[in-house]
N, CA and C atoms as a LAMMPS dump frame, in Angstrom:
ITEM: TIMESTEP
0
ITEM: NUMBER OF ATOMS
309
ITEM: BOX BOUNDS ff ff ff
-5.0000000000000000e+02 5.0000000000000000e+02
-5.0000000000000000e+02 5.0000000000000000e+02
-5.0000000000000000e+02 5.0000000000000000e+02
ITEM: ATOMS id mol type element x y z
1 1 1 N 185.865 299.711 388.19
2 1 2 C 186.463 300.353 389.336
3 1 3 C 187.216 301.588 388.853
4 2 1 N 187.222 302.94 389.414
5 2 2 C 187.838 303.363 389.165
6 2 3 C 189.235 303.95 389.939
7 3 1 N 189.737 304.392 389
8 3 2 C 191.41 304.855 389.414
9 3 3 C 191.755 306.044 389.776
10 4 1 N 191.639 306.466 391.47
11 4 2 C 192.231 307.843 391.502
12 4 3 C 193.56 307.764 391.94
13 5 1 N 194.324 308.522 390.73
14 5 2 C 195.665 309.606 391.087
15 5 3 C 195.561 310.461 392.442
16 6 1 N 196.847 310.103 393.453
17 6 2 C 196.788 310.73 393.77
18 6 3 C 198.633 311.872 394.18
19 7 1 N 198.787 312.83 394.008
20 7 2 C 199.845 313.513 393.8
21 7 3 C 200.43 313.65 395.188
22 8 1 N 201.858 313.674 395.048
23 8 2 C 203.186 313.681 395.882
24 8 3 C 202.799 314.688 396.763
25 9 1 N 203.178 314.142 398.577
26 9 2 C 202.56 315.218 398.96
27 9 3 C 201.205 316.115 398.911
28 10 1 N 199.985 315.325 398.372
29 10 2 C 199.034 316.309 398.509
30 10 3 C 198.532 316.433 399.612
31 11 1 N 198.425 315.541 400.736
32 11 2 C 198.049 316.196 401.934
33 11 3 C 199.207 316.483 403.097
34 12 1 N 199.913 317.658 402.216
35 12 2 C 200.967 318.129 402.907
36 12 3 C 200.958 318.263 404.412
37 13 1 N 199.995 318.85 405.399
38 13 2 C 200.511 319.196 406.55
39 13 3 C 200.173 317.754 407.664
40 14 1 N 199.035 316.842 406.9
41 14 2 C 198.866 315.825 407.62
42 14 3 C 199.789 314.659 408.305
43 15 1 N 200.068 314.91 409.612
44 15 2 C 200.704 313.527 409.755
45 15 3 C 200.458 312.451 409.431
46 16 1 N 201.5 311.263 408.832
47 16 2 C 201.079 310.279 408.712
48 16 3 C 202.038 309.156 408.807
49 17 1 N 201.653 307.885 409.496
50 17 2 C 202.489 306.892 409.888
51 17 3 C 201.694 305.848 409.296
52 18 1 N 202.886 305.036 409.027
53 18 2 C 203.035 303.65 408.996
54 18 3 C 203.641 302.726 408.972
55 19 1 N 203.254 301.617 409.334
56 19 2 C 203.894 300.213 410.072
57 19 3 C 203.721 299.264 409.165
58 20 1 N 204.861 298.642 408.28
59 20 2 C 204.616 297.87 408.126
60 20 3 C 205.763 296.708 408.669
61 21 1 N 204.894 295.514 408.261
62 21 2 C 205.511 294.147 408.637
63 21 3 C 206.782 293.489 407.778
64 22 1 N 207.314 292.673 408.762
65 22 2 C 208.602 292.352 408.176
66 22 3 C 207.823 291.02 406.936
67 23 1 N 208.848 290.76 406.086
68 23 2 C 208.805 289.828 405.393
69 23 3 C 207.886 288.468 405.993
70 24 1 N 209.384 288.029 407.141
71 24 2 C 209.311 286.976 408.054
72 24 3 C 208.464 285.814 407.273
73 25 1 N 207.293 285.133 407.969
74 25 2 C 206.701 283.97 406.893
75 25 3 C 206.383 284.298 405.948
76 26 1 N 206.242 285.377 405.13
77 26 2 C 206.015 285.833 404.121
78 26 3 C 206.762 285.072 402.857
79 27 1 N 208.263 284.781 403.088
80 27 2 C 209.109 284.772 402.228
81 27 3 C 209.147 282.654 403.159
82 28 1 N 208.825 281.913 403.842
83 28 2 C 209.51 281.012 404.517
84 28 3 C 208.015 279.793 403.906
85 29 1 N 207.025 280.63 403.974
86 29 2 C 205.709 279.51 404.035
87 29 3 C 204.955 280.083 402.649
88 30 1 N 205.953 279.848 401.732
89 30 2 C 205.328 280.444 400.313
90 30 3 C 204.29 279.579 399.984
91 31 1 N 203.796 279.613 398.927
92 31 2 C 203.157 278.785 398.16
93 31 3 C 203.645 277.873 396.81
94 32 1 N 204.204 279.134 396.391
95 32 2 C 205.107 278.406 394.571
96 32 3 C 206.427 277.638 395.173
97 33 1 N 207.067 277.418 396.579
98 33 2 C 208.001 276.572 396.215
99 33 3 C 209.251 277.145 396.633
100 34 1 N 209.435 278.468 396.011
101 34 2 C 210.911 278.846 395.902
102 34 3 C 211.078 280.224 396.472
103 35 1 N 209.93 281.223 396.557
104 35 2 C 210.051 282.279 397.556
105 35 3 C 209.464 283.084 396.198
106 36 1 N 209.586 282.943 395.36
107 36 2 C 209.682 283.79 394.115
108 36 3 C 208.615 284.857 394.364
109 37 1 N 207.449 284.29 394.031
110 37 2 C 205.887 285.035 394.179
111 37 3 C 206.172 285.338 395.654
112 38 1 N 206.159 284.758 397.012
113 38 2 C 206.119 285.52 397.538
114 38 3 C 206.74 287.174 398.24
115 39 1 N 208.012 286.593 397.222
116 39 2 C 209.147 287.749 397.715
117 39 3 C 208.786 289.297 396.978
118 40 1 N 208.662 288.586 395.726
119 40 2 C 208.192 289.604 394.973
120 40 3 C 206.525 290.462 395.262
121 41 1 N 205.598 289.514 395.884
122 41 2 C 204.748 290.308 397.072
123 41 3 C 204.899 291.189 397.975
124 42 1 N 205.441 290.724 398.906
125 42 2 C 205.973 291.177 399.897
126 42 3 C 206.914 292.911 399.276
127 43 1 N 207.645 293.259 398.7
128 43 2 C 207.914 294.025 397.874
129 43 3 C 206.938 294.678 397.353
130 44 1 N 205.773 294.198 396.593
131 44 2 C 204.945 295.247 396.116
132 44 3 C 204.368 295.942 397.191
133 45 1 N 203.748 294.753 398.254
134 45 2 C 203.378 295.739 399.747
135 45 3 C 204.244 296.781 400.151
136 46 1 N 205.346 295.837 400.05
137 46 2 C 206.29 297.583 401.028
138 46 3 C 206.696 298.703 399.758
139 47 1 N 206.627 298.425 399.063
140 47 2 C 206.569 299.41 397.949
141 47 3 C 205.498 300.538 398.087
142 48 1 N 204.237 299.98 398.027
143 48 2 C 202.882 300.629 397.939
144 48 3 C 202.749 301.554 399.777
145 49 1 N 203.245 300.804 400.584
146 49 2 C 203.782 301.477 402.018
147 49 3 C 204.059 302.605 401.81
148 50 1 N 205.276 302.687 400.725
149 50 2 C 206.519 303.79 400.923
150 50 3 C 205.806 305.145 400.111
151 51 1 N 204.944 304.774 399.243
152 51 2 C 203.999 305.585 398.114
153 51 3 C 202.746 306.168 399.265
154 52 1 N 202.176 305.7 399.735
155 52 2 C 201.312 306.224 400.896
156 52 3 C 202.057 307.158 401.649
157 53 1 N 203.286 306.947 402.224
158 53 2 C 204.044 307.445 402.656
159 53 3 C 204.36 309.018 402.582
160 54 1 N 204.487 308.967 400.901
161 54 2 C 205.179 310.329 400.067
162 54 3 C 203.917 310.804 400.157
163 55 1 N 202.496 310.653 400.258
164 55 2 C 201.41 311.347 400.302
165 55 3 C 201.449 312.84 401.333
166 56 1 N 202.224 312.558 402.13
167 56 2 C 202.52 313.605 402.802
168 56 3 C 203.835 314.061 403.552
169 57 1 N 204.077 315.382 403.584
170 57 2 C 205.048 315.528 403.33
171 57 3 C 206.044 315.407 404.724
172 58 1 N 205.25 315.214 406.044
173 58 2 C 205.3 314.972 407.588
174 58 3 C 205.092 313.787 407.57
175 59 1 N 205.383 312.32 407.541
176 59 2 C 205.229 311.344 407.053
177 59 3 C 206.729 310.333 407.948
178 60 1 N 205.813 308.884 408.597
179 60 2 C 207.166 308.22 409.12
180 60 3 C 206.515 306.376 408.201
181 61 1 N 207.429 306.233 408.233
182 61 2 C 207.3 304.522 407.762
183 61 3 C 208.081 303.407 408.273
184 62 1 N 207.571 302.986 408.963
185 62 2 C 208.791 302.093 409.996
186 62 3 C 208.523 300.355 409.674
187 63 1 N 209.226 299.804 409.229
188 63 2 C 209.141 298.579 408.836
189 63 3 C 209.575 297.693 410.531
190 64 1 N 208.254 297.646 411.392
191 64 2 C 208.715 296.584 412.422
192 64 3 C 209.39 295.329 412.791
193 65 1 N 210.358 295.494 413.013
194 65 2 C 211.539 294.101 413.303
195 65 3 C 210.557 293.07 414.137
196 66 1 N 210.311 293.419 414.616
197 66 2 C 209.38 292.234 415.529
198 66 3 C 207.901 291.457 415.632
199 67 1 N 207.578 291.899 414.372
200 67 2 C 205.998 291.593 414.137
201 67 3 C 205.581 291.117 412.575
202 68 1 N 204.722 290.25 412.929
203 68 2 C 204.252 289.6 411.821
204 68 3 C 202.882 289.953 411.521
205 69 1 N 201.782 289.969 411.319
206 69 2 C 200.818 290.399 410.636
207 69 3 C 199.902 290.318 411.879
208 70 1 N 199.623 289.902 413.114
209 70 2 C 199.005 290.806 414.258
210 70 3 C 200.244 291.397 414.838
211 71 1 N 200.258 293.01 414.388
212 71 2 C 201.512 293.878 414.689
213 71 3 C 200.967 294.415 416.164
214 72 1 N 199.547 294.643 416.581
215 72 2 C 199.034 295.007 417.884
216 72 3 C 199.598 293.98 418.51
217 73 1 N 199.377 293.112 418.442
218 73 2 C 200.019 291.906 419.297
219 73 3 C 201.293 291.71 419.631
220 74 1 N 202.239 291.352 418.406
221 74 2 C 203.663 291.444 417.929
222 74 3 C 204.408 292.361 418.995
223 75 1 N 204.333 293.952 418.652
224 75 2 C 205.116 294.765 419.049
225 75 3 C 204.411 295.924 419.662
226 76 1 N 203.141 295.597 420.714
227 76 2 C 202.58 296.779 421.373
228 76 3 C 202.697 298.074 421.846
229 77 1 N 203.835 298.094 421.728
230 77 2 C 204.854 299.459 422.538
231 77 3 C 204.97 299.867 420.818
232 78 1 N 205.444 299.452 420.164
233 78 2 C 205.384 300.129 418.71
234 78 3 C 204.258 300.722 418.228
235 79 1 N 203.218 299.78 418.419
236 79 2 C 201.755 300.292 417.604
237 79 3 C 201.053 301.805 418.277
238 80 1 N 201.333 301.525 419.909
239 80 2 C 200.746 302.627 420.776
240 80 3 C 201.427 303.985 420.431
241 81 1 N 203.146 303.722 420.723
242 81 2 C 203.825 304.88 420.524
243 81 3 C 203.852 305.665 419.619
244 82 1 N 203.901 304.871 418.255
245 82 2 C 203.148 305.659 416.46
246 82 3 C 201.707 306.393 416.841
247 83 1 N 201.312 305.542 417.564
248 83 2 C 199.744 306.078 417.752
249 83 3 C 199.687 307.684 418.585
250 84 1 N 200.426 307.528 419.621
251 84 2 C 200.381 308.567 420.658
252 84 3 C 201.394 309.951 419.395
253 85 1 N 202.461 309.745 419.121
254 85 2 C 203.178 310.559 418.076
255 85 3 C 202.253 311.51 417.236
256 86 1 N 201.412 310.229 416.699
257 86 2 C 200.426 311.007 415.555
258 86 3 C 199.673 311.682 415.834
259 87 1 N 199.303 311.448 417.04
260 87 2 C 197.609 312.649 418.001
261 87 3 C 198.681 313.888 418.647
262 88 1 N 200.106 313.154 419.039
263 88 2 C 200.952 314.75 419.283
264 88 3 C 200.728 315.853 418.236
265 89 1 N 201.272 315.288 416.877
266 89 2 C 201.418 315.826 415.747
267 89 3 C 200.74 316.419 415.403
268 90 1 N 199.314 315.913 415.65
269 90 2 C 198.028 316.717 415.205
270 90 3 C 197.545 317.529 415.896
271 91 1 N 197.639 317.285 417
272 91 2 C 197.027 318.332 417.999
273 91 3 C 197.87 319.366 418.299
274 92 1 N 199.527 319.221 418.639
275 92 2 C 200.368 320.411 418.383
276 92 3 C 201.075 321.181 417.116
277 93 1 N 200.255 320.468 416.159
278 93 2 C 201.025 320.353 415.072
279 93 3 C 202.572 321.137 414.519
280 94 1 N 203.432 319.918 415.63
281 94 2 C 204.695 319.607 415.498
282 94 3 C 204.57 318.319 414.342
283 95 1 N 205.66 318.533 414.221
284 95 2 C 205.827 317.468 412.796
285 95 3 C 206.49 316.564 413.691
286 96 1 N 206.554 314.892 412.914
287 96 2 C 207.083 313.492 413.252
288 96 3 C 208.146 313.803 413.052
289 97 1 N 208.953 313.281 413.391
290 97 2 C 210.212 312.748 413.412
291 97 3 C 210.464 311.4 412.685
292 98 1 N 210.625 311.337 411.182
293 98 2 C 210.906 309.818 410.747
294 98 3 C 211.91 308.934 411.044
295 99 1 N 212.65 309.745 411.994
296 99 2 C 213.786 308.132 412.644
297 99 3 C 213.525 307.74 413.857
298 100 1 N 212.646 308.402 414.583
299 100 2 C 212.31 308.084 415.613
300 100 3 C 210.804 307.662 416.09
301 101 1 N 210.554 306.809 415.687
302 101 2 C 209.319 306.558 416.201
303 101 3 C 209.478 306.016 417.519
304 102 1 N 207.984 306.336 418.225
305 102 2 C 207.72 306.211 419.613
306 102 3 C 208.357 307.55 420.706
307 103 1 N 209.313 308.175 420.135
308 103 2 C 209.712 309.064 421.008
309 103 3 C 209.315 310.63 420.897
């Protein structure tokens, strides 16, 4: 397999969002017992989130309070409103707003 690098910001003007999920069963319905492996999962995901993230430099990352891994389901008004933001963004290309998602 190979490994592409990819650099801070290289697709500078592109909007880009993302959602990720809270911990929630993540950390409650482990497997090893004690949370360990899964906590430390859960972390590499939102880690690797925040790195997608820096890919560009118009960029929101919103860790949803209310949703677990069907986030369409979970928090619908969240998923749509990121959604509608990002086709603003692109089509007027006004930049996101990273504290405000949905608005």
């Amino acid at each position: 397999m190979a490994v592409v690098r990819v650099e801070e910001h290289e697709l500078v003007w592109m909007p880009l969002a993302l959602l990720t999920r809270t911990p929630g069963d993540l950390l409650t319905n482990e497997l090893d017992g004690d949370g360990t492996a899964a906590s430390a999962a859960w972390r590499c995901w939102h880690g690797s989130h925040q790195e997608l993230a820096r890919l560009s430099g118009d960029s929101r990352h919103v860790v949803a309070e209310r949703s677990g891994h069907n986030m369409h389901l979970d928090d619908p008004s969240l998923v749509v409103s990121t959604i509608r933001d990002v086709l603003r963004s692109s089509r007027t290309g006004s930049r996101l707003e990273a504290d405000r998602p949905g608005q």
